[in-house]
N, C-alpha and C positions, 0 to 999 in steps of 0.2 A: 532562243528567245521567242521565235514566230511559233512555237509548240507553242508553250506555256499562256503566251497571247491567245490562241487557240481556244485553247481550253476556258480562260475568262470571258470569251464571248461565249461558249457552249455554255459557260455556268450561266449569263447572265441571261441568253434567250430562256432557257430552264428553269430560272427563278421566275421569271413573268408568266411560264405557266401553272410552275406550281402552286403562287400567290394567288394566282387568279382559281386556282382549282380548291384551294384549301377557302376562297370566301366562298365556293357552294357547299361543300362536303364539310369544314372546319366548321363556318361560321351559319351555315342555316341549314345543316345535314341533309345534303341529298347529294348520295352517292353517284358519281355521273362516271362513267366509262368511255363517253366519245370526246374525250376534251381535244383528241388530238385532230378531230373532224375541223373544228373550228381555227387550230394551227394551221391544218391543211387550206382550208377554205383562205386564212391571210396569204399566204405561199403562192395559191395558185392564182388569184385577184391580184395581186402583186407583180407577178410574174406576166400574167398575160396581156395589164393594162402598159407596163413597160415596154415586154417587147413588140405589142402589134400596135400599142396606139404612141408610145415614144411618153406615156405621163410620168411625171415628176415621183420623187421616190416615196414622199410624202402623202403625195396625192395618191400612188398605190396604197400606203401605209390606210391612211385616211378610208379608203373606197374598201377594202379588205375589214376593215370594222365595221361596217356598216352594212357589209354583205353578211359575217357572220353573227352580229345583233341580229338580222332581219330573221336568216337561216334558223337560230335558237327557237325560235317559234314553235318550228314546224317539232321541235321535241317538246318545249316546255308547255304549250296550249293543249297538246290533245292528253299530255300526262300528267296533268292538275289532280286530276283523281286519282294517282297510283302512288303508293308507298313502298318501300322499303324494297324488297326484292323484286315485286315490280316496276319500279322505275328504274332499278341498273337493269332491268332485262330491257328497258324501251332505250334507253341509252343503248346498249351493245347493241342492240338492235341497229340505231340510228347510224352508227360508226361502220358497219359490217353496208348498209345501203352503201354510205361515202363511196366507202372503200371500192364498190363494185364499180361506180359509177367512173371513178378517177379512172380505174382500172381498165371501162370500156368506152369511154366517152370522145375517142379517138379524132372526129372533129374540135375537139374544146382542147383536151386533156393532152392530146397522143399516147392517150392509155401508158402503156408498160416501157412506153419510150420516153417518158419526161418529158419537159424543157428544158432547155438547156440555152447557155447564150444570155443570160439574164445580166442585163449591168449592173454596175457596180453604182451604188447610189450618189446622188447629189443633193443635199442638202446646203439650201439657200447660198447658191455656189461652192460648199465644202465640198470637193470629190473625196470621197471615203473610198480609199484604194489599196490601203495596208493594214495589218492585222493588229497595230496600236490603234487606227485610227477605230476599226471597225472595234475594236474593246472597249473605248471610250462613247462612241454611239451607244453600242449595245449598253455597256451600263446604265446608261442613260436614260434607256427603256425601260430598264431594272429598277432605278429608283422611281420613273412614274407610275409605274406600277405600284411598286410598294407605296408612294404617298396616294395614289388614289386609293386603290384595298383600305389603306390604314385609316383613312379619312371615312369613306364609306363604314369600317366598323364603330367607329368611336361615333358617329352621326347617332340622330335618331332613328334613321330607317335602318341603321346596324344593331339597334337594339330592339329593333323588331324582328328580323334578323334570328338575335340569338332567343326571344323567344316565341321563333316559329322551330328552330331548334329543340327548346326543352319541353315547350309545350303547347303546338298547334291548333289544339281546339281551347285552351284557354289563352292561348291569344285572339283565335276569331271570336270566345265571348267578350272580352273586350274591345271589340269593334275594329279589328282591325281586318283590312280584305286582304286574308294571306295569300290568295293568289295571285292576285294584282303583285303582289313584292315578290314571289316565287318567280314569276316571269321577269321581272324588270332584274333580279338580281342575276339568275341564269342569262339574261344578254349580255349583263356587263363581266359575267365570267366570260362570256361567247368572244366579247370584243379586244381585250384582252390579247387575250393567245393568239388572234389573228393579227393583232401587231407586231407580236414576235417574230410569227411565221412570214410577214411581210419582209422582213430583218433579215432571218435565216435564208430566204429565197434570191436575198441579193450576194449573201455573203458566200454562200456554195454556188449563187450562178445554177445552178442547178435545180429542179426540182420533178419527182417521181411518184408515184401511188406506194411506195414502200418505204415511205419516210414518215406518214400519215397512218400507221395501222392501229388494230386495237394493241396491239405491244407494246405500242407508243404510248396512248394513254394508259397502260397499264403502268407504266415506265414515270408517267408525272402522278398518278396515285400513289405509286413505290412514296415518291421523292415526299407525299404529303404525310406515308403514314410515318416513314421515318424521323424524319422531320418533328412533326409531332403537328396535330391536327389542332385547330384551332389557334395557330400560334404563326403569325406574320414572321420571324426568326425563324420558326421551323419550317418553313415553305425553303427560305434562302438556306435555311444547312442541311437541309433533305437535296437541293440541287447541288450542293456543293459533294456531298458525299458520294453520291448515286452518277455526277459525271466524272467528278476525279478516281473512284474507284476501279472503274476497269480503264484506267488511262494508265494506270499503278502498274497494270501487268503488261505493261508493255513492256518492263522494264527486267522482267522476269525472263525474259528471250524466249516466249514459248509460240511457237507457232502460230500463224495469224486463226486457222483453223480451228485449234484446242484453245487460242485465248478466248474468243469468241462463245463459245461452248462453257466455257469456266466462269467468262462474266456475268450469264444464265443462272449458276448455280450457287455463284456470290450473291446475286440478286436475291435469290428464293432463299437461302440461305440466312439471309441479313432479316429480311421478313420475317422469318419463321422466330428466331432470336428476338426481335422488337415485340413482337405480338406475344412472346411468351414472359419475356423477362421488362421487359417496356412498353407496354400499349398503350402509355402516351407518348409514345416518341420521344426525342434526343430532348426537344426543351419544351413538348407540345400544352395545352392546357386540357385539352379530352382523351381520354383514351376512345382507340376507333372504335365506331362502330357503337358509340354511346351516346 
């Protein structure tokens, strides 16, 4: 039962990224690569204000938003002017920095040794200590996420949105400053995911620079093109599929080594399949990359 419990918190941190990745890439096209910088960035804010300064799990939660809203900046501002393969190159870019920095930043980080030691959260005296309890939190992330995103697209700044999406400069001839909303939408994908990763920091107690790589973001772009882009549903059955599927070969009795390896090529695999015979995804409304 404590598996299965498991695996509903892994879907459900996984849906709050890929919701939140499909309103930049679904809902006002701009492909990003570093989503998992900003997971990283809740995990590690989460983690550090709990163990060195004793705050609330909340108040981590809280303070990890607000550091990667701040952090999106430092991508979204200087990359106003870049399109299409320029801006996944500033994004990879942006992820591949993170990544060094977690990796050497041995005063902050402990680089390549983690933290470790992280408690287990308290919410307004609930101690969240078992794998039902943490399922029902975690959902619980899952559905504000999704009523935020969902709210956000049906708004009017969502249908500005989708037509900074289909068409940019006739949305700036009607007056609209699309980068003003380019920036404000990229932090609230930024803040997002650093909720989750607040979540995932308490629930592993654990956290490391190889939990954060570009893999990983490549790993919640999987989940959005599968899924189907443009599509709040398809964010949640793109994380449903992409983390129950290599949990499937456990079951296979195949080495932890070769599962491993195989869940790689299910992956590319699955992709390759969607983009040729599905390139809207399972229940998506765009095909990618359109």
């Amino acid at each position: 039962m404590d598996y299965f419990l498991h695996i509903l918190v892994m879907i459900s941190i996984y849906s709050v990224l890929a919701v939140s990745l499909d309103l930049l890439v679904g809902r006002t096209g701009l492909l990003s690569l570093c989503h998992a910088v900003f997971y990283g960035i809740g995990a590690y804010t989460a983690a550090l204000l709990a163990g060195h300064c004793g705050a609330p799990f909340l108040v981590g939660v809280a303070a990890g938003m607000v550091v990667a809203g701040t952090a999106s900046l430092l991508v979204s501002i200087p990359s106003l002017r870049l399109r299409g393969d320029y801006f996944v190159i500033a994004t990879f870019g942006f992820q591949m920095i993170f990544f060094s920095v977690l990796n050497n930043w041995m005063l902050l980080t402990r680089g390549p040794l983690g933290i470790a030691g992280i408690p287990q959260p308290d919410v307004f005296g609930w101690n969240v200590n078992s794998n039902l309890e943490f399922a029902v939190l975690a959902a619980t992330f899952a559905v504000f996420a999704y009523v935020v995103v969902g709210l956000i697209v049906t708004s009017p700044f969502g249908r500005v949105l989708h037509a900074i999406r289909e068409d940019e400069v006739f949305a700036r001839a009607c007056g609209k400053n699309t980068p003003r909303f380019k920036v404000v939408v990229f932090a609230v994908s930024s803040a997002l995911p650093a909720m989750a990763g607040a979540l995932y920091a308490h629930y592993i107690t654990y956290v490391s620079p190889t939990s954060f790589t570009v893999a990983e973001s490549i790993l919640v772009l999987s989940m959005v093109i599968v899924g189907g882009a443009g599509s709040l549903r398809g964010a949640l059955v793109g994380a449903v599929v992409l983390v129950s599927l290599p949990e499937a070969l456990r079951f296979l009795g195949l080495p932890m080594a070769a599962a491993a390896n195989l869940r790689q090529v299910l992956y590319g695999a699955l992709l390759v399949v969607m983009m040729i015979f599905r390139p809207r995804g399972l229940v998506g409304k765009y095909a990618f990359g359109q």
